[in-house]
N, C-alpha and C positions, 0 to 999 in steps of 0.2 A: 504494500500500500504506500504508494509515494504522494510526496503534497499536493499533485492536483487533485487525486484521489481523495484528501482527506481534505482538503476545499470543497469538492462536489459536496462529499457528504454533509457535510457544514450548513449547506443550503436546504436539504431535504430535513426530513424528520427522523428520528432514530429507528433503527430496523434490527432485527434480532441481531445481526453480526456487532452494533454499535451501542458504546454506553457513553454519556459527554457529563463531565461531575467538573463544575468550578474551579475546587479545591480553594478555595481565597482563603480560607483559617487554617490548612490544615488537609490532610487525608479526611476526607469525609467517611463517617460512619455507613452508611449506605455500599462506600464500594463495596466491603468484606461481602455483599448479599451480591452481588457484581460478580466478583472473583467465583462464590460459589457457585452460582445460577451459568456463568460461562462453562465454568471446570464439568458440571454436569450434563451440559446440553452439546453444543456442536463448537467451542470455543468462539470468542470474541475480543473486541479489543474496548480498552478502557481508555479514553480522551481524559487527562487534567488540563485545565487552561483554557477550558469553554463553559462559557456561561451562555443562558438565555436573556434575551429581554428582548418585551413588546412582541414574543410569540417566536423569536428566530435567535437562532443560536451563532452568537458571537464570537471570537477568538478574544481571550480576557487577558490571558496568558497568567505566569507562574512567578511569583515575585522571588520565592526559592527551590526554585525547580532539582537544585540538584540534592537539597536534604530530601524533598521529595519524594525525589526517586530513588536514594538511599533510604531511607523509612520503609515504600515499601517493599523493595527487591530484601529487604533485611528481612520485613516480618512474614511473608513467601518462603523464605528458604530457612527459615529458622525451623519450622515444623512445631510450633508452640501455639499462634494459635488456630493453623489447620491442621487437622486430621492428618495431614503428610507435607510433605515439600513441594512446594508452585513454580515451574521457572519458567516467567511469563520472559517475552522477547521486547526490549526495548529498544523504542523510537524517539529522536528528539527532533522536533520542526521549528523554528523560524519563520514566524509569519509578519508581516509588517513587526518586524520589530518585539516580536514576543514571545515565547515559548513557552510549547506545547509538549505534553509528553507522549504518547503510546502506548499503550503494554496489551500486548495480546499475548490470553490466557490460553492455554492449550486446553482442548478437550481431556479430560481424564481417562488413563487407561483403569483403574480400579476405584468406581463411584461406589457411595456417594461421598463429596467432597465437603464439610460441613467445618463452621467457625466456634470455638467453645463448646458448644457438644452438638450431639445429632438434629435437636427442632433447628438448628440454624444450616439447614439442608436447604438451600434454593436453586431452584433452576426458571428458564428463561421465559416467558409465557408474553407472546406478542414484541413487542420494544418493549418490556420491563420486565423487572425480577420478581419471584413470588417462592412462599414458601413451599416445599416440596411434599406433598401427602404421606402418610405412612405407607401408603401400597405404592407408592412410586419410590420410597427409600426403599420397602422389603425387593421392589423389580431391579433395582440402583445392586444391590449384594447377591440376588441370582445371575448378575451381569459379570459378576467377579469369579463366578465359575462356567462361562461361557465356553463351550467346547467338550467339556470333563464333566459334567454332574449327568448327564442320561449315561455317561461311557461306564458310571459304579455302578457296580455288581450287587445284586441283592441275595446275600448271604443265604446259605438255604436253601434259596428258592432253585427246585432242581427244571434241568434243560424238560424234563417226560410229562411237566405243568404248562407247556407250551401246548399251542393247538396244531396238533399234528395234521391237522388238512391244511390248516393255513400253509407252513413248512413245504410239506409236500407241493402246493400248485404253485408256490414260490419255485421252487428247483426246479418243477417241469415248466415255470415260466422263463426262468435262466436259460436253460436249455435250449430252449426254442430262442431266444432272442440274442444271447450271446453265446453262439454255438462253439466259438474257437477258448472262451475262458476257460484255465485251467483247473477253475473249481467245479467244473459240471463235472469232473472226474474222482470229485469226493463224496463222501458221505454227508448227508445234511447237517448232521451232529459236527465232524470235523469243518465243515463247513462255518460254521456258526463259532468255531471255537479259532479256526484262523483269523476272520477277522475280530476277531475279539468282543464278538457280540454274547458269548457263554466262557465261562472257564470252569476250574473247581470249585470254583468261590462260590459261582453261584449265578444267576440268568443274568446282565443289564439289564438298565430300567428301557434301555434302547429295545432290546429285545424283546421283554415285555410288553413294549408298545405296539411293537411290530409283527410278533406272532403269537400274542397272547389271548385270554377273551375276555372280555367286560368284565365278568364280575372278578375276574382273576386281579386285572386290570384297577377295577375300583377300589381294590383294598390299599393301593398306592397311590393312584391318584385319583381325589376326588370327581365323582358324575363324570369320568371319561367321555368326552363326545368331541366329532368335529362337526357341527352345525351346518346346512345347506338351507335357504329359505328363498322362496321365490316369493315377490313382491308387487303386487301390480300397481306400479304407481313407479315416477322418479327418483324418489325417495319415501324414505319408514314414514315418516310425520304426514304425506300426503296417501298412504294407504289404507282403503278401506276395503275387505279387511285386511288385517295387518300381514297375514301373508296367504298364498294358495294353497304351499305347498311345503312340508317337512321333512328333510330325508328321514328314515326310523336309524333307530341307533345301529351300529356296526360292531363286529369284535373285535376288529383290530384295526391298525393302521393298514396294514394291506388288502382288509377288504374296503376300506373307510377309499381308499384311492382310486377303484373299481366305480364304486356306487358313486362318488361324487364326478367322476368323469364322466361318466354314463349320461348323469343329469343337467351338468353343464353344455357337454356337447350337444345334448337335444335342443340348446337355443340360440344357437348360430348356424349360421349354413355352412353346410357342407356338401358339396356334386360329389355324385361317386362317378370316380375313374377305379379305372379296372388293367390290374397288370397284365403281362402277358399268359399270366394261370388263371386271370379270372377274379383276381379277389380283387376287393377294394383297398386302394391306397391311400393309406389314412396321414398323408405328410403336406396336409392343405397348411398353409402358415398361420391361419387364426388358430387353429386344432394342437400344433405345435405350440404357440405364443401359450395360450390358456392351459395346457400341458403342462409348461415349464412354469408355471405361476402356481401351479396346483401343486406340483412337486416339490418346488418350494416353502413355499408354504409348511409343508407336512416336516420337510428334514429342518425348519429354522425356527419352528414355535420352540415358546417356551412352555413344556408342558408341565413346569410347576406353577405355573404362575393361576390364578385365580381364576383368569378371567378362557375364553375358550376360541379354537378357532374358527373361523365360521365366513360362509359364503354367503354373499347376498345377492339377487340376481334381479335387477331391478329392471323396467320396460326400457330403457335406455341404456345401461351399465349393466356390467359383472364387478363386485367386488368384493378382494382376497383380504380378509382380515386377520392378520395374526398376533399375538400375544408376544411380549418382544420386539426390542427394537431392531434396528438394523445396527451390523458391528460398526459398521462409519458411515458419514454421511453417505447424502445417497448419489452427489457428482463423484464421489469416489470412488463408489462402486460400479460406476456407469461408466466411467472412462479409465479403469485401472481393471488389472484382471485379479480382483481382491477373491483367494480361494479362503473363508474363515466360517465352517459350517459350526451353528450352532452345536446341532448331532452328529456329530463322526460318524458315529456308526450305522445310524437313519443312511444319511450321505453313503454311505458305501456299500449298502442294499439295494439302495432306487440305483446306484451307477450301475452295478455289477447286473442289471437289468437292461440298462440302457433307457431307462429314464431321466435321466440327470447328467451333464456335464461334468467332466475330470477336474476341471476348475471354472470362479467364480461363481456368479450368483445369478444369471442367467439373464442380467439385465437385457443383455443383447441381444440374443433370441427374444425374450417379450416384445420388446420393443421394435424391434425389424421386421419382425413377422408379422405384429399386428397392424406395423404401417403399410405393408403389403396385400394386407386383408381390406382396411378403407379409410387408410390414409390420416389414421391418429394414431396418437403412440401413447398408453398407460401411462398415469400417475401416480406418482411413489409417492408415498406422505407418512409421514409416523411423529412419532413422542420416546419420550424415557422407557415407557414401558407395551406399545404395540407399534405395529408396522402395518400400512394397507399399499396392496395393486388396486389398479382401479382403469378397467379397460372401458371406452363405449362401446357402444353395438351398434349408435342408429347413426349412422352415416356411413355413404356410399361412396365410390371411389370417385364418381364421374362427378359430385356435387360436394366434398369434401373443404376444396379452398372455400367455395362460394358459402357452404355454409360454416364454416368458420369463422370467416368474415362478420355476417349475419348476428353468430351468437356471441362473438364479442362486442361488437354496439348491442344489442340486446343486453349482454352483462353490466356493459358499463352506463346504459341508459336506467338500470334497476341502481346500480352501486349509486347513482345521480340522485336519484326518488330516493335512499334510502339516508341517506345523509343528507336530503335536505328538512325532512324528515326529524332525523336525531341526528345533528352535528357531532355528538358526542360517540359516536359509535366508535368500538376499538376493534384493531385487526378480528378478534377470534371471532367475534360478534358479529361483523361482518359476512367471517367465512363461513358462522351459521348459519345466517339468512340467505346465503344466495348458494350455499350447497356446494362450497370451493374448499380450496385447503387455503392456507395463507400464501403460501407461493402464488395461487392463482391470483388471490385479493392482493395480490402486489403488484401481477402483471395489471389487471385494467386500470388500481389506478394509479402506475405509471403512465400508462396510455392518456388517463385524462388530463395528467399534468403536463406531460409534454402538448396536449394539445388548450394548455391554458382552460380548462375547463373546471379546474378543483385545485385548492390548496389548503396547504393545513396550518393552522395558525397556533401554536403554544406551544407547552411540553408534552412529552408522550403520555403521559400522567393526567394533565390538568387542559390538555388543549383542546380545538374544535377544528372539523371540518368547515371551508368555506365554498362554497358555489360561486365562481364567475361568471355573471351575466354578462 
C-alpha cells in the first residue's frame, strides 16, 4: 500500500481492510479491539494520524510518532497483554508535512487472539470492530486443530462397527473409476488402514463419518445430518411455504453424496450425449462445477461444530453452506493452488474415487465450468465460523451480459430507495435487505459513487448516507 493508495482511501469511508484512530493523546484505547478484531478476521491495517471532521477524514498527523510507534511494536511483541506475540508490518508517510503511521496486523495463524482475557475477543463486522460470541471463540479453537481433529482415532471403536455395504460399494466404486490405483488390489480393511483412516487404536472420527451409520454416528456427533431443502421462492424470508422438499436422513457420508447429487442434478439441465457404448456422458460443466462444490463441501465442514451443513436450492440459486471457515481468504485460494483440506482423510477417499482434485480447493473448476454453463461465476462469502458457494441458475448464455447489466441498475436503483429511506443503514444491513454479501454491497455502491450519485458523510460508526440530486 503506497501513499497514493493510502490518499485514495483517505477520501472514501472505512472498509473492512481499514481502521483510521487520531491518536492526539496517546495510543487510543479502542485500537487493542482493532488489533484483535484484524488478528481474527482476514488482517488489516491500522492508520494513527487521521482524524475526522465535518464527516471526512483528514490527515492530523502525529506530534510523536516515533514513541508511538515504539509503544506499540513494544506492547505486540511483548506477549503480556495479548494472548501471544503480534508483528504487525510498519509504514511511515509524509503527507503535507505530517506523519502518518501504518501497521498492518497479520491474520492469525492460531485464533482467537484476545487483550487481558478471552471476553476481549473481537473481530471485524462491516468497517468496525465488535465483540466476538462465545460460539464464534469455541469455532476460533476448532480452527487451531484444523487438519488433525476428524484424523483421531476413536479408541475402541473397532473397524466390524463400520457398515459393511457402505465399505463394500465404496471399493466396487474405486474399482470401476480408478481402475489402475494400486489399492483396488487390497483388502478393504488394509485399505482403510493405509491411508490411515482405521488402525489398532481404533476407527477415525473421518471414518466414522464416512462408513458409519447414524445412530452409530450420533453417539459422536450430535443429530448427524447434511440438510438439502428446496425453496420456492428467491430467498427463505420470501417462501411460502418455507420449503417443498427435504432430503430424509442418510447413514453416512457416502451415501449422504449419492442422494444429495441425485437431487441437485435434477434442477439444472442436463442433454444426454451418448458415448460411443451408448451411455450417457455425464462431464457437462454445470454437473462438474456443482460436483466439485458438493465435494467440497462434504471433505471441508467442520463437523464438530454446532451448526450443520446444508443445501439450499432456491428458484434462482443453489446454495453450499458449510460450517467452517475457509483456511484463507478467498483471492487466495482462487489464485494460488492452496492444497489445506480441513479432513485429510475425507480428502483422500473422494480422491482415491476421483471425485476430488490432488490439490487445492476447486475454486477453478466451480468457477470455469459454471461460466461455461451461462456465463456467471459463484460467490464465495463466509465468517469466522461458516463458509457458503453460491451458484445462479436463471441466466442464459445468449442474455447473460444484457442481463447483468439490467440487475445491476436494478440493484443499485433498490441500494438508492433504501438509503434514502434510512441514511443510517450499515454495510450488513444493507447486505440483508437486498440478499448480497458485503463484497456485492461494495460493488454497487462503488458504482454509484463513481457515478456521483451517493456519498457518505461521517464516521463508520456515527455517519449517514447522502443522495445526490
Amino acid at each position: 500500500m503506497d501513499k497514493a493508495d493510502l490518499l485514495n482511501k483517505l477520501e472514501d469511508i472505512e472498509w473492512e481492510d481499514l481502521e483510521f484512530k487520531s491518536a492526539e493523546s496517546g495510543l487510543p484505547k479502542s485500537i487493542w479491539e482493532s488489533v484483535s478484531a484484524f488478528a481474527n478476521s482476514a488482517g488489516g491495517w491500522i492508520f494513527l494520524g487521521v482524524s475526522e471532521k465535518k464527516g471526512e477524514f483528514i490527515v492530523s498527523g502525529l506530534k510523536q510518532a516515533a514513541k508511538l510507534e515504539q509503544d506499540f511494536i513494544n506492547t505486540l511483541n511483548s506477549a503480556e497483554k495479548f494472548n501471544c506475540v503480534i508483528r504487525p508490518r510498519v509504514k511511515k508517510y509524509k503527507i503535507s508535512n505530517k506523519i502518518v503511521l501504518g501497521f498492518y496486523i497479520p491474520i492469525a495463524k492460531n485464533k482467537p487472539i484476545y487483550f487481558n482475557n478471552l471476553k476481549n475477543t473481537y473481530v471485524r463486522s462491516g468497517s468496525g470492530d465488535r465483540r466476538a460470541s462465545s460460539e464464534e471463540i469455541d469455532a476460533m479453537y476448532r480452527e487451531q486443530a484444523y487438519g488433525t481433529k476428524s484424523s483421531e482415532f476413536i479408541e475402541d471403536l473397532a473397524y466390524e462397527k463400520l457398515s459393511s455395504q457402505s465399505i463394500e460399494e465404496y471399493m466396487a466404486y474405486m474399482q470401476r473409476a480408478n481402475p489402475s490405483l494400486r489399492y483396488n488390489q487390497m483388502s478393504a480393511k488394509d485399505f482403510l488402514t493405509k491411508i490411515r483412516a482405521i488402525s489398532d487404536k481404533g476407527v477415525s472420527y473421518a471414518a466414522l463419518l464416512f462408513f458409519g451409520n447414524k445412530e452409530l454416528i450420533d453417539v459422536y456427533f450430535t443429530d448427524f445430518r447434511i440438510d438439502l431443502l428446496e425453496i420456492p421462492a428467491e430467498s427463505y424470508s420470501k417462501a411460502n411455504p418455507r420449503y417443498t422438499f427435504r432430503l430424509i436422513e442418510q447413514e453416512n457420508l457416502w451415501q449422504y453424496y449419492f442422494a444429495l447429487m441425485h437431487r441437485i442434478s435434477s434442477h439444472i439441465d442436463l442433454p444426454f450425449n451418448m458415448d460411443n457404448q451408448g451411455f450417457n456422458v455425464a462431464n457437462h460443466p454445470q454437473l462438474i462445477a456443482l460436483r466439485e462444490a458438493l465435494v467440497n463441501m462434504l471433505m471441508h465442514a467442520d463437523y464438530f461444530s454446532p451448526m450443520k451443513s446444508r443445501v439450499r436450492i432456491f428458484t434462482n440459486h443453489i446454495e453450499f453452506f458449510n460450517p467452517g471457515a475457509f483456511p484463507k481468504p478467498v483471492e487466495t485460494l482462487i489464485h494460488e493452488d492452496v492444497s489445506l483440506p480441513r479432513n485429510p482423510i475425507l480428502a483422500t477417499l473422494f480422491r482415491c474415487i476421483k471425485l476430488a482434485e490432488n490439490a487445492g480447493f476447486g475454486f477453478d473448476r466451480m468457477r470455469d465450468n459454471w461460466f461455461d454453463y451461462n456465463q456467471t461465476r459463484p460467490e464465495f462469502r463466509g465468517d469466522i465460523d461458516f463458509s457458503v458457494v453460491d451458484f445462479t441458475t436463471k441466466t442464459s448464455t445468449k442474455t447473460s451480459t444484457k442481463t447483468s447489466t439490467k440487475t445491476s441498475t436494478k440493484k443499485q436503483i433498490e441500494v438508492l430507495e433504501l438509503v434514502r429511506s434510512n441514511p443510517s443503514l450499515t454495510l450488513e444491513e444493507l447486505a440483508s435487505e437486498l440478499n448480497l454479501s458485503k463484497q456485492g454491497v461494495r460493488y454497487h455502491l462503488d458504482k454509484l459513487k463513481e457515478a456521483d450519485k451517493i456519498r457518505y458523510i461521517g464516521s463508520s460508526r456515527s455517519g449517514r448516507w447522502e443522495i445526490i440530486e
